[in-house]
VOTI-13139 format. One record per residue: x, y, z of N, C-alpha, C, O in turn. Coordinates in steps of 0.02 Angstrom, whole numbers, plus 50000, padded with zeros to 5 digits. Example, Ala and Ser with C-alpha at 12.3 -4.5 7.8 and 13.67 -1.06 7.14 Angstrom:
506604971650390506154977550390506604983550390507124983450423/506424988850354506844994750357506455000250394506705005750402/
This chain:
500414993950000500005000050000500435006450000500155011950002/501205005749997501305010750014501515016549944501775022149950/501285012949881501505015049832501055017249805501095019149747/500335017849852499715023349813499855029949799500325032549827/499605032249770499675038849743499125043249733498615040149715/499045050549739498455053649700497815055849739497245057749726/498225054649795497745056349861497765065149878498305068049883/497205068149884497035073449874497125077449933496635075749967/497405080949959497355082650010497245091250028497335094050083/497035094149970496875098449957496325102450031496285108550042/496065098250062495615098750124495865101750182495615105250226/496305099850174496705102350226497205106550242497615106150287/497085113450173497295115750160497305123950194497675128650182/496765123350239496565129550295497065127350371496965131050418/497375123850377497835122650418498345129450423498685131750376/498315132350497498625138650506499085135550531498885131850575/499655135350523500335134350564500935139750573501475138250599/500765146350547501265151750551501445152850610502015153250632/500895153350640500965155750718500965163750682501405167350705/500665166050644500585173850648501435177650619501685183250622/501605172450599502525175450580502435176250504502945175250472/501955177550473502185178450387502105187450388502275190550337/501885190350437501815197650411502225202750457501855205150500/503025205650460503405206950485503535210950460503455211150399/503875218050506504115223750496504835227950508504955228250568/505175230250479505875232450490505975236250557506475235450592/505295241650577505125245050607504615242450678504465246250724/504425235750674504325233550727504625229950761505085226450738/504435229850825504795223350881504535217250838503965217850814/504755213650831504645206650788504375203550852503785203650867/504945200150897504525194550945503885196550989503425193051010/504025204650995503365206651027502775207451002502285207451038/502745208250926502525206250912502025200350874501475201050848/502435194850881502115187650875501785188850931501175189550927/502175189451008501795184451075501285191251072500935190851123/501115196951035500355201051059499905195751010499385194051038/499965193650963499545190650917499515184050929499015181050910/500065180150967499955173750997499195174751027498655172751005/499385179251098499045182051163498395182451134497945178751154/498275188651069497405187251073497305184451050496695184151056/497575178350993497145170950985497165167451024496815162551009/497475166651092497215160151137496745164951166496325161151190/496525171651181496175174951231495715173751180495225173751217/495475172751123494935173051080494775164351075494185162751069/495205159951077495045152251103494815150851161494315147251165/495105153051214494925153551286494265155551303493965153951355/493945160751240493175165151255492605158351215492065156351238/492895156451161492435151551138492475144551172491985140951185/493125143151186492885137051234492465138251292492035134051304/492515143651331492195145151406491445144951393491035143051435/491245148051298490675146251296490295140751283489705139151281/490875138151274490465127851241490435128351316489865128051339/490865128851354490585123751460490225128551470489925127151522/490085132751456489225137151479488835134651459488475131851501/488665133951400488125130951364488325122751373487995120051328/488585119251398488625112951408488275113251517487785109951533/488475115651545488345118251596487495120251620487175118451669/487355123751574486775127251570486415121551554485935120451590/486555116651496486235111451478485865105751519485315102851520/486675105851563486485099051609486125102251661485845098151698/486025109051678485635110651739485095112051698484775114151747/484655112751647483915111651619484015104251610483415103051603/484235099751605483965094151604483755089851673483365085151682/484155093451718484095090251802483445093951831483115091851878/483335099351798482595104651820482025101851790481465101751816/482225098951716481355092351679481245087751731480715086551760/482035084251743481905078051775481645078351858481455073251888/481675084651888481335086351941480665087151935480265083951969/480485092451882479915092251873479445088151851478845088451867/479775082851800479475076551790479075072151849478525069651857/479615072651882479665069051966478855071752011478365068552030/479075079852013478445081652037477775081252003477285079952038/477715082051952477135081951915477015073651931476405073451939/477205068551938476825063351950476575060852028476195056252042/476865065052066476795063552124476165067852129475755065852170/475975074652085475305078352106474745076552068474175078852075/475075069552000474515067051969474175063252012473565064052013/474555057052066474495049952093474075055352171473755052352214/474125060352173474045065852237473085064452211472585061852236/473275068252149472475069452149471815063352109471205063652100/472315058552096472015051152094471725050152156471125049152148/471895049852215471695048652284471405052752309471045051052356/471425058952292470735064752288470495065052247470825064352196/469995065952244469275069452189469515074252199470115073252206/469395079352204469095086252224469625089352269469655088652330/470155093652223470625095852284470955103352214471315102552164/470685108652239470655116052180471395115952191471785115352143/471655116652275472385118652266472875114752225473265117652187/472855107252233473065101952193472975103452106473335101352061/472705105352105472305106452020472825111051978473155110151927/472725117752036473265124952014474025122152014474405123851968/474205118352059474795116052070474875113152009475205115651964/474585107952007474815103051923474985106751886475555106751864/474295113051861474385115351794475045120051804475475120051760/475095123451854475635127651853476405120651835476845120251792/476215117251885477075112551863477095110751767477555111351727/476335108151755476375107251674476625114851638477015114651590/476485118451653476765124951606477535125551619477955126251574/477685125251695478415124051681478975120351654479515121551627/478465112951679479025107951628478795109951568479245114051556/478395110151517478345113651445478735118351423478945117751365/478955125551469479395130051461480185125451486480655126551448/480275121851531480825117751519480985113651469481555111051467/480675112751438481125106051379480915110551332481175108051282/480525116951307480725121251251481445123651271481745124551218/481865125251325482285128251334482705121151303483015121151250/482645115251347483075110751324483235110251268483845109751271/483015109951186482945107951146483125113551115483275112951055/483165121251150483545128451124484415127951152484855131951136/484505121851196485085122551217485395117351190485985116051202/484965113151146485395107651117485485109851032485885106650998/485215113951011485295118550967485915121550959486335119350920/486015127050996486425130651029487195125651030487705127451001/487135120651061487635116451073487855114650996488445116350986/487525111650939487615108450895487795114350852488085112150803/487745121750849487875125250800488875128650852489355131650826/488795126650916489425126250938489835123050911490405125450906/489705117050888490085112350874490235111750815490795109150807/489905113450757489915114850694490475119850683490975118650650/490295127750728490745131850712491515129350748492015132650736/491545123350790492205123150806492605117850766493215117250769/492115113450723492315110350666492535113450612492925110450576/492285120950593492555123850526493325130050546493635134350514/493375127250619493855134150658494745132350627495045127350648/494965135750592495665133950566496055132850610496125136950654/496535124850608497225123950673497445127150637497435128750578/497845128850724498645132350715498865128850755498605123350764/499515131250797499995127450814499795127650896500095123350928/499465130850925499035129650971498625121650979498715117351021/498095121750914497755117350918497905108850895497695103450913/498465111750835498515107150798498885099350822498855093550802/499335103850892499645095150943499185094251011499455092151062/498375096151008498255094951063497905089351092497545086651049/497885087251133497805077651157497335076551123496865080151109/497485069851105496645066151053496415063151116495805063951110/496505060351170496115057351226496095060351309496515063851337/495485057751333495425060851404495935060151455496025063251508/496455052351410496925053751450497425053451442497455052951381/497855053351459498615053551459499115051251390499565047251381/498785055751352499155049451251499555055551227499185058651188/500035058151232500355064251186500175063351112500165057751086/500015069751073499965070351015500595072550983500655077850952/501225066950993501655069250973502065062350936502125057150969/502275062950878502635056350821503235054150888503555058050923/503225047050888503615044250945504405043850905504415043850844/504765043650927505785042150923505705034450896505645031050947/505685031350854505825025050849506495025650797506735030450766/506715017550801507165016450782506845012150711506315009050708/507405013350650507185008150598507165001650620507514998950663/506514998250568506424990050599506754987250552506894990350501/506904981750562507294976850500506404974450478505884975450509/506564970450399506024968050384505514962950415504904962750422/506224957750436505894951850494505574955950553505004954350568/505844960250583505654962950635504924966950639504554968350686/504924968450556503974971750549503694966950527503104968750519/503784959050503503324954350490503094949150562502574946250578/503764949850592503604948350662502984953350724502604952650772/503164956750690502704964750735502134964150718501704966350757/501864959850637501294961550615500824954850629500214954550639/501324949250628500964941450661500734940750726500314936550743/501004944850765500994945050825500494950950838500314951250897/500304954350810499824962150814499154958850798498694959850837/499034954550735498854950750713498334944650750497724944050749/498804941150778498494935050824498174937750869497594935950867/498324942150919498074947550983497424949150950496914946350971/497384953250903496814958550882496424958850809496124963550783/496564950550780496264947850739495384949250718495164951050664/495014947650777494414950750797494044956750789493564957450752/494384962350836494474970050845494334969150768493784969550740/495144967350732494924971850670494594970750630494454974850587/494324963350632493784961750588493134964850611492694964850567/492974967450666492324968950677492584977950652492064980650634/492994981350648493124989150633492924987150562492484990950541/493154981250509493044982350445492334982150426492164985850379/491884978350455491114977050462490744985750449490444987950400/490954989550528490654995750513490594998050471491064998850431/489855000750459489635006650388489655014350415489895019150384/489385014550472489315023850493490015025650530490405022250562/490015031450513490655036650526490785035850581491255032450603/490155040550631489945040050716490405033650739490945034550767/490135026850724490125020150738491045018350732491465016350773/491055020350655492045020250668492405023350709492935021550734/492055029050720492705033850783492375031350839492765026950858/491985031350871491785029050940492335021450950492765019550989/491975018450883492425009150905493265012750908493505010950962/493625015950879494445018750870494445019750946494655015450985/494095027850974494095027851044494085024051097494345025351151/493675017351075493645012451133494225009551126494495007751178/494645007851050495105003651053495705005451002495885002450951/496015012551039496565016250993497195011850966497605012950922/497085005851014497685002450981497904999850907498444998650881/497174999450884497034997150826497025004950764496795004750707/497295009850791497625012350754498335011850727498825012450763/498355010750657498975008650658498955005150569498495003450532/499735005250564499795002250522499904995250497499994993250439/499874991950554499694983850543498904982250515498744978650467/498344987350577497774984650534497674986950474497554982550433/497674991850456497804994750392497864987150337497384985550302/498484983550339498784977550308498294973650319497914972350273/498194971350377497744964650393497124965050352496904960050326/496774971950344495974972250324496264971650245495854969950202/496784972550229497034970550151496864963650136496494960950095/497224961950179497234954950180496614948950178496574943350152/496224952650216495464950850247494854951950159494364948650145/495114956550129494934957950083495034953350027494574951449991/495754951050019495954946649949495744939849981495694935449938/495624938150037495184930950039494434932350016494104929349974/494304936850051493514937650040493414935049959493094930349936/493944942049918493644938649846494054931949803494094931149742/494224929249837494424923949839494134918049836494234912849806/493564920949893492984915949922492294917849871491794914349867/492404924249835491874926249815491324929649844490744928849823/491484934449903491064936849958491314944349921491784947549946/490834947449844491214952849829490894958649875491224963849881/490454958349898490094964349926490254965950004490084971350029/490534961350038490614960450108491594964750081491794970650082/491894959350064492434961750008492654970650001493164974050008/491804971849979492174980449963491924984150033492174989350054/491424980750064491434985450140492234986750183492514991450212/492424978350164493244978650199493474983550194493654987050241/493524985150124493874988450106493904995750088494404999250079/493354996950087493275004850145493455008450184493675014150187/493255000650248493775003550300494585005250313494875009550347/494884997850254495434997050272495565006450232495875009850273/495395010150168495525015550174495275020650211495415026650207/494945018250244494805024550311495455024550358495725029850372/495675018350382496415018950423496905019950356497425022150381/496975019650295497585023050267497565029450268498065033050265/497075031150271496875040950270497035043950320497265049550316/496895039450405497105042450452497905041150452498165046250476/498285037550440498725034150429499405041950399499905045250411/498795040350350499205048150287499135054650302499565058650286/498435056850344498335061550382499195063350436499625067750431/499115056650487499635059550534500195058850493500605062950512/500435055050440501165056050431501205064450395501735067550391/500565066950373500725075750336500785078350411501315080550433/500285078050443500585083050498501005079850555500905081750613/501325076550545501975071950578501775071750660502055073950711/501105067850647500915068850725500785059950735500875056350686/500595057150794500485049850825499645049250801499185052350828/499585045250751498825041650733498405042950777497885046350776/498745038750835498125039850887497825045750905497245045550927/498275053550897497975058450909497605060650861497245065350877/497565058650799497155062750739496645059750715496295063650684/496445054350716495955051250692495275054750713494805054250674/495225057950768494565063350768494535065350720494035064250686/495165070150691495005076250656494775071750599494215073150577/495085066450569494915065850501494245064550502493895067650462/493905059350549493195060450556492745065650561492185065950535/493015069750596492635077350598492595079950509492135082650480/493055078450492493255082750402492815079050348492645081450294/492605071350378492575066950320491915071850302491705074950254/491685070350382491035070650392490635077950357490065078950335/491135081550363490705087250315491415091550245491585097350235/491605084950215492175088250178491965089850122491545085350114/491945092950077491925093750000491955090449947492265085149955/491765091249890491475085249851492465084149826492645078249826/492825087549814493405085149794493805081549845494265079849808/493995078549917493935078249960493525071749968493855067049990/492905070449955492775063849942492795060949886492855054849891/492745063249827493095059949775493645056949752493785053049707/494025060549807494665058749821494715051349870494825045549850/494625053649930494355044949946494025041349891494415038749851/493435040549882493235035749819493595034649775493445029649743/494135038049754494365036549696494945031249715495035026749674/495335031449773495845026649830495405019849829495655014749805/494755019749856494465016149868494345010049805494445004049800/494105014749767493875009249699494905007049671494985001549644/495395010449679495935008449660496015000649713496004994949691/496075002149763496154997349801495614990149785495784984249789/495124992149771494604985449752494884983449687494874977449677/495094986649650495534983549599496154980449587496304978249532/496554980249638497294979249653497054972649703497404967649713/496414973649730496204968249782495964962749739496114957549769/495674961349684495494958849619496064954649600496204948749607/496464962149560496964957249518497544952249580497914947349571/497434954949621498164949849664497594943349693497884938349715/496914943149692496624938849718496664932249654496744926349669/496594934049599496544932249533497194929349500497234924949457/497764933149535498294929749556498494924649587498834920449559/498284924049661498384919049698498044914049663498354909049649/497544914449648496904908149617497484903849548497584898049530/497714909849528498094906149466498514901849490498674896949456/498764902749549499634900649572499224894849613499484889549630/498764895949621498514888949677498534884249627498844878949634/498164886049567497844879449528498534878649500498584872549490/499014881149486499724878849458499934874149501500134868549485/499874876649560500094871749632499794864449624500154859449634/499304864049610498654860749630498894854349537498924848249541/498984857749480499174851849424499664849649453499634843749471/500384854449472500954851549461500884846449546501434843749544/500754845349574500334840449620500044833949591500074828249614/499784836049539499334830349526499764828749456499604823149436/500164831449420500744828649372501174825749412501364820749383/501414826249462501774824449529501544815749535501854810849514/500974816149569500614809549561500524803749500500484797649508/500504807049446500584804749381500964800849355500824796449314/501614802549384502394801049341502494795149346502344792149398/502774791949289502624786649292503424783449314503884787349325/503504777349318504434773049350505084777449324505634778149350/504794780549253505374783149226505454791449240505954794949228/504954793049262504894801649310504384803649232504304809749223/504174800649197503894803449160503054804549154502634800649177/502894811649112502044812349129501624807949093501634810749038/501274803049087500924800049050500324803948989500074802248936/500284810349034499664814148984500044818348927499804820248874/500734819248953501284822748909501524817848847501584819348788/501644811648879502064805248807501514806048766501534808448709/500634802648816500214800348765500144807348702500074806048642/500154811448717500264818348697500684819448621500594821948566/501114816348652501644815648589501804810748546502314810648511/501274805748547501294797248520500914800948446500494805248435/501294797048413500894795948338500314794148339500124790248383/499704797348271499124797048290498544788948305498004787948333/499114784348264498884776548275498974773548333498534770148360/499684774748360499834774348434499274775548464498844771248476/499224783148480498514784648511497714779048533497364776548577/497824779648464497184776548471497234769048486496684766448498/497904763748489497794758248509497934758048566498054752448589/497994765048620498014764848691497294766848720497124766048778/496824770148660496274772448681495684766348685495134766548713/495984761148646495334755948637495794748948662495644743248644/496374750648708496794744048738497034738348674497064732548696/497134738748627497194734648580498034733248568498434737848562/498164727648565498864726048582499024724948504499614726148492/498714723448459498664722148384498894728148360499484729348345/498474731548356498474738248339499024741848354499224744748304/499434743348414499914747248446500574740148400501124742648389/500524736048387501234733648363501204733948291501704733148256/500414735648261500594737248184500704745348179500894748448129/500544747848240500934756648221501664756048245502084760148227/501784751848278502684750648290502774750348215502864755448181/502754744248189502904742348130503104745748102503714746248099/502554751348058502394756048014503014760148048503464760848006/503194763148114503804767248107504474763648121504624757948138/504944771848101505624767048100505934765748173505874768848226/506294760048156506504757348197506624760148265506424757748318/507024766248258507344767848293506774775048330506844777048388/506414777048297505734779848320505304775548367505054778048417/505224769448352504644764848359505044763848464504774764048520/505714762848443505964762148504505884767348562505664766748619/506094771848533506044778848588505184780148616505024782348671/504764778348566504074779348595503854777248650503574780048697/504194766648629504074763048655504284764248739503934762748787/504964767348740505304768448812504844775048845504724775848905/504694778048805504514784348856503624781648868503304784948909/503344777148839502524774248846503054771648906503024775948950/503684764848932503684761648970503784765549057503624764149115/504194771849016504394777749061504084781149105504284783249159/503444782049074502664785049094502304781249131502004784549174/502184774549133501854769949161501384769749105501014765349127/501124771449046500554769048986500654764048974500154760648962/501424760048969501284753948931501894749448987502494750448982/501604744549039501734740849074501964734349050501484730649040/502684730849034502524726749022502864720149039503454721649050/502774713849046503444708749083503934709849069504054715649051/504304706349070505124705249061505094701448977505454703348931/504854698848975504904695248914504534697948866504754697948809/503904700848880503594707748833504054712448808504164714648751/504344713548868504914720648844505244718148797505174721048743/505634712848799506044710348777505924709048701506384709048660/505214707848682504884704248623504984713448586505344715748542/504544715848624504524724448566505074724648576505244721648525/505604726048605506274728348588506544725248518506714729048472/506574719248513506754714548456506154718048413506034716248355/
């Protein structure tokens, strides 16, 4: 996989990483002025995050005020079940029903509110602020780790062994169809970011059509380019998989038609490369699979019997096709001598023509 090409990345092309350093003056303080322009973009990050935990805040305290009022409104329904006739009970209800009603219109203005938060912090350009900051709640740096080069054995060993452990995992990641459904399962199980599964769901793929499972086949293989994308994502911004795979979900999810055409177009390459190498193996099996059964064939003298009869003169032929011992010594006859002999050895060579000691002896003469 690593020789794809043509992947678009054009999307990601609002990526601020200057840090505010492309517009400089002879006549100004230079560093003082980066850290004033650092200063009011985190003071202008700092104002929109404080408002997502307000409005996240605000949220969870109208939802604990329904569920109170929920609470009460049934206790003054079950109240006035056991009374008939009770005016104060009556006012009470209706007043609690108008409130919970004005509560969950608020709810449903604050889940609003929340979702157009979230939108605008999906279209908000990284910089170098945002762009290394933790992908998890806990403790995972968003930062490309120090490794050392692997020898080859040492990444086929890495990948059998990655492999046997989490065989499962990744067959159930290739299954998924919804976006939601892929990043939640990544979050539960970041390990399976990476470039082993990446391989494995390859792999998972050229049996499938192998087996002839073409439609299960190209779901695989979807996914397996959903982890090359995150894959290709962190090696452009030279960050650890595990921290980026949000973003690319966040992007897929509302990216531009060039942008997904671009995936699709990876995608259908790969179902084709998954094809011809499957179509491959099938060839090399059944090669496996004659020269096996030519194997079995050979006759005392190592020779193929379907190969001599193959090459016997056309009377020959036919007095092996109808067993006729008459017949096979008047096509000796008819050739020369020294023809008639060589046939004769490679029929005895093959196992076609079996014969005593004193048989042999008779055609030879």
């Amino acid at each position: 996989m690593s020789g794809r090409a043509g992947v678009d990345y054009s999307v990601w092309d609002h990526i601020y990483v200057s840090d505010d350093e492309d517009v400089t003056s002879p006549f100004v303080d230079t560093p003082s002025l980066f850290r004033m322009r650092h200063r009011t973009r985190l003071e202008k990050m700092s104002d929109f995050h404080q408002r997502g935990e307000e409005l996240e805040n605000n949220s969870a305290e109208c939802q604990r005020l329904v569920k109170e009022a929920q609470k009460q409104l049934k206790e003054l329904e079950k109240q006035m079940m056991e009374r008939d006739e009770d005016g104060e009970r009556e006012a009470e209800l209706k007043t609690v029903q108008a409130e919970l009603k004005k509560l969950k219109e608020d709810e449903k203005c604050f889940e609003k509110l929340k979702e157009e938060h979230r939108r605008e912090e999906s279209r908000l350009p990284w910089n170098v602020d945002t762009i290394s900051k933790e992908g998890f709640s806990k403790s995972v740096l968003n930062v490309k780790p120090v490794t050392t080069e692997e020898t080859q054995q040492e990444k086929e060993e890495k990948h059998k062994t990655f492999v046997e452990k989490y065989a499962k995992e990744i067959k159930h990641f290739g299954m998924l169809h919804r976006w939601d459904d892929s990043q939640k399962y990544l979050s539960d199980s970041p390990h399976l970011v990476c470039e082993e599964t990446a391989n494995h769901l390859v792999v998972i793929c050229i049996d499938l059509e192998i087996e002839e499972k073409h439609a299960l086949m190209e779901q695989i293989a979807h996914q397996a380019i959903v982890m090359r994308f995150i894959l290709d994502l962190a090696r452009t911004l030279n960050v650890d998989p595990k921290g980026c795979f949000r973003q690319f979900f966040s992007q897929i999810k509302t990216a531009d038609k060039p942008y997904k055409d671009a995936f699709d177009h990876e995608l259908e390459l790969l179902k084709q490369r998954v094809r011809r190498c499957a179509q491959k193996q099938m060839e090399e099996a059944m090669k496996e699979l004659e020269e096996e059964e030519r194997q079995k064939r050979l006759g005392p003298g190592g020779l193929d019997p379907v190969e001599v009869y193959e090459s016997l003169p056309q009377e020959m032929k036919r007095s092996f096709e109808e067993k006729n011992l008459e017949m096979l010594q008047e096509a000796m006859n008819k050739l020369d001598p020294e023809e008639g002999k060589y046939h004769l050895k490679r029929c005895v060579d093959s196992g076609l023509w079996v014969p005593d000691s004193g048989e042999c002896e008779d055609e030879e003469d």
